[in-house]
N, C-alpha and C positions, 0 to 999 in steps of 0.2 A: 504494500500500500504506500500510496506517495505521502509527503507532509500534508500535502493539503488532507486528501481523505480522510487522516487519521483527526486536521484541526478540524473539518467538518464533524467528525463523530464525538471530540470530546465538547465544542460548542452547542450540536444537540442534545448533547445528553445534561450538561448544565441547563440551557434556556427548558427542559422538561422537569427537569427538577426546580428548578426554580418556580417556574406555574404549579408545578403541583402545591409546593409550600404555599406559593400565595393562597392558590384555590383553600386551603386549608386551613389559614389564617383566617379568609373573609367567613368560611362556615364556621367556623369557631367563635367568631365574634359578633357573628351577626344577628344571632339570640338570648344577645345579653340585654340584662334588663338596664333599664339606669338605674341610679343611687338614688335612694331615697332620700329625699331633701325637703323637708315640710314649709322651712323658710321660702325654699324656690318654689313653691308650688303655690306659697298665701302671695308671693310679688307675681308670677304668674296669671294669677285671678285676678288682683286688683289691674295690671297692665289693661289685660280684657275688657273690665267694664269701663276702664277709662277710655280703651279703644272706642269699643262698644259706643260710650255713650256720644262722644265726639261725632262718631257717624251719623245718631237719628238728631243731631241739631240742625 
């Protein structure tokens, strides 16, 4: 096998492994919950109705 084929073979085999980690990464992280945070969730609410109310004036 010449240099190149062989830099072909170890370049695909990195760029596959590589995607798989990520692909593996994104399903691992992608059903995490968020953190519970009561403070962000009361400033949250009030943002909203201040939203909210700004719009039906």
């Amino acid at each position: 096998m010449s240099f190149f084929e062989v830099f072909l073979s170890v370049v695909s085999v990195v760029v596959s492994a590589s995607g798989l980690f990520y692909v593996h990464w994104i399903v691992k992280t992608s059903g995490r919950d968020r953190p519970n945070d009561p403070a962000a969730v009361l400033r949250l609410i009030e943002k909203s109705k201040r939203t909210s109310a700004s719009q039906t004036d």
